[in-house]
C-alpha positions as CSV (number, residue, x, y, z in Angstrom):
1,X,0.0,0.0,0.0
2,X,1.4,3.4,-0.8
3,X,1.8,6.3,1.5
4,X,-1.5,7.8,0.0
5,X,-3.4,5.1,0.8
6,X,-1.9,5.0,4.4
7,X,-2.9,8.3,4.7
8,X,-6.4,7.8,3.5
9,X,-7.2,4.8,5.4
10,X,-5.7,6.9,8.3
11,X,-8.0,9.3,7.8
12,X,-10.9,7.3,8.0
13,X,-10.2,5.8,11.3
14,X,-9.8,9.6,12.6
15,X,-12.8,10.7,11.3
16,X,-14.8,7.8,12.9
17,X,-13.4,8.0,15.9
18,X,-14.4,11.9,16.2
19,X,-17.7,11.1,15.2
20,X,-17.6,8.0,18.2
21,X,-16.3,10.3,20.6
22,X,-18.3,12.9,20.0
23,X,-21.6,10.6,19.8
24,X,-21.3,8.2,22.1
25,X,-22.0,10.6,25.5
26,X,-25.0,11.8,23.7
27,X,-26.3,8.1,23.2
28,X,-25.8,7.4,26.7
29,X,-27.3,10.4,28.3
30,X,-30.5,9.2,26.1
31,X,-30.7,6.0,27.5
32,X,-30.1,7.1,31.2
33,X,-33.0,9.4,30.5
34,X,-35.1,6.3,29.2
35,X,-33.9,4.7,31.9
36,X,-35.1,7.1,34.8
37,X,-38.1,7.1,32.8
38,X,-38.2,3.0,33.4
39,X,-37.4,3.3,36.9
40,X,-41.3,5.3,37.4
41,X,-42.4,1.7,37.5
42,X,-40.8,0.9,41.1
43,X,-42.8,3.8,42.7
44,X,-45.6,2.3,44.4
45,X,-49.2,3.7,43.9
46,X,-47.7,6.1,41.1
47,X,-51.0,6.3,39.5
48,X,-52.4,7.7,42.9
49,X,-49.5,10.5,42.9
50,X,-50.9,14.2,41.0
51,X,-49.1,15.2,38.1
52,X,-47.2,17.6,39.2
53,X,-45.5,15.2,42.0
54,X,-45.0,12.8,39.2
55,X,-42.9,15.7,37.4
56,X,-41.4,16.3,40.2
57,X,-40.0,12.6,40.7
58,X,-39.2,12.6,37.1
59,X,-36.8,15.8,37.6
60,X,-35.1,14.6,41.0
61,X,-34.5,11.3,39.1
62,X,-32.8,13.5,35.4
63,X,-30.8,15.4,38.3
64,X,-29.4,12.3,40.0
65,X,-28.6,10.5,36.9
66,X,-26.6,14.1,35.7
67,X,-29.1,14.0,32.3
68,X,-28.3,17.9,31.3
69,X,-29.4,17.7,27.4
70,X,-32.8,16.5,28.0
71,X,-35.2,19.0,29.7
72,X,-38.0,16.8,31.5
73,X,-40.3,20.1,31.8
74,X,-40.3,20.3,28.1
75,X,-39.4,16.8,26.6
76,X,-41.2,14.9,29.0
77,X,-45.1,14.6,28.7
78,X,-47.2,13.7,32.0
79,X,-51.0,12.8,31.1
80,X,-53.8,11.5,33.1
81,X,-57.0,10.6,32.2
82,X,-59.7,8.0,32.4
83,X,-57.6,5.9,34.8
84,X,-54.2,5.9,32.9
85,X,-50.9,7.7,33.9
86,X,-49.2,8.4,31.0
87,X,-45.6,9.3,30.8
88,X,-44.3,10.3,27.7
89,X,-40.1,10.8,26.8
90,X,-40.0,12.8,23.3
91,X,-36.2,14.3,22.7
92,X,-33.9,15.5,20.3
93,X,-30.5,16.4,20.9
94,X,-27.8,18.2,19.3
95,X,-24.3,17.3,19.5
96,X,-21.3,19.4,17.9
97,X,-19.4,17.2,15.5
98,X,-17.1,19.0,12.9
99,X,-17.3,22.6,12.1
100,X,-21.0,23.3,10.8
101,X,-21.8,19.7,11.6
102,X,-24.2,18.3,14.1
103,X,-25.3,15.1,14.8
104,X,-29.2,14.4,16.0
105,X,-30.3,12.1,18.2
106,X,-33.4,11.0,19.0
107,X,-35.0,9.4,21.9
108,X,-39.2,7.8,22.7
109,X,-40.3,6.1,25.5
110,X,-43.8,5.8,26.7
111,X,-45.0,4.3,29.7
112,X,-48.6,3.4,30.7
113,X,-49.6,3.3,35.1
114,X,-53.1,1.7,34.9
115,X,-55.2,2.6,37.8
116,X,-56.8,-0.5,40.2
């Protein structure tokens, strides 16, 4: 292989591991956000809980985990009606790649408390 080609191939491994790099933390805030999300199960009686506590547990939970890019007053959906707690993860995030680059993200959960 020439020294062009080194330097190609070389590269390629650079630029894939910027975009890994810069990716990756954004991936896993996402899924610690799902996962706090997922964790609403383990509160007992949830569906007897007002919305606004629900929110509440939702935000202590984004600030333990350190979840900074996704805003749970504005990505985060709380419903109740006829019985049903709904809670509703819609977010997409931005990350800086490369110059004028970003890369988007996006993350869904939806959760269901059925009232006994």
């Amino acid at each position: 292989m020439t020294g062009l080609g080194w330097l190609m191939v070389l590269g390629l491994v650079l630029f894939a591991s910027l975009i890994t790099i810069r990716l990756v933390p954004i991936y896993l805030e996402g899924y610690r956000a799902m996962a706090a999300i997922d964790s609403l199960d383990e509160v007992p009686r949830i569906t007897t809980l007002p919305v606004g506590e629900v929110r509440s547990l939702i935000r202590k939970r984004f600030y333990i985990e350190g979840i900074e890019n996704v805003d749970p007053d504005e990505d985060v959906y709380v419903n109740f009606s006829d019985g049903v707690l709904t809670v509703e993860l819609d977010a997409e995030v931005r990350g800086h790649l490369v110059g004028n680059l970003d890369g988007v993200a996006s993350f869904y959960r939806a959760i269901e408390f059925i009232a006994h």
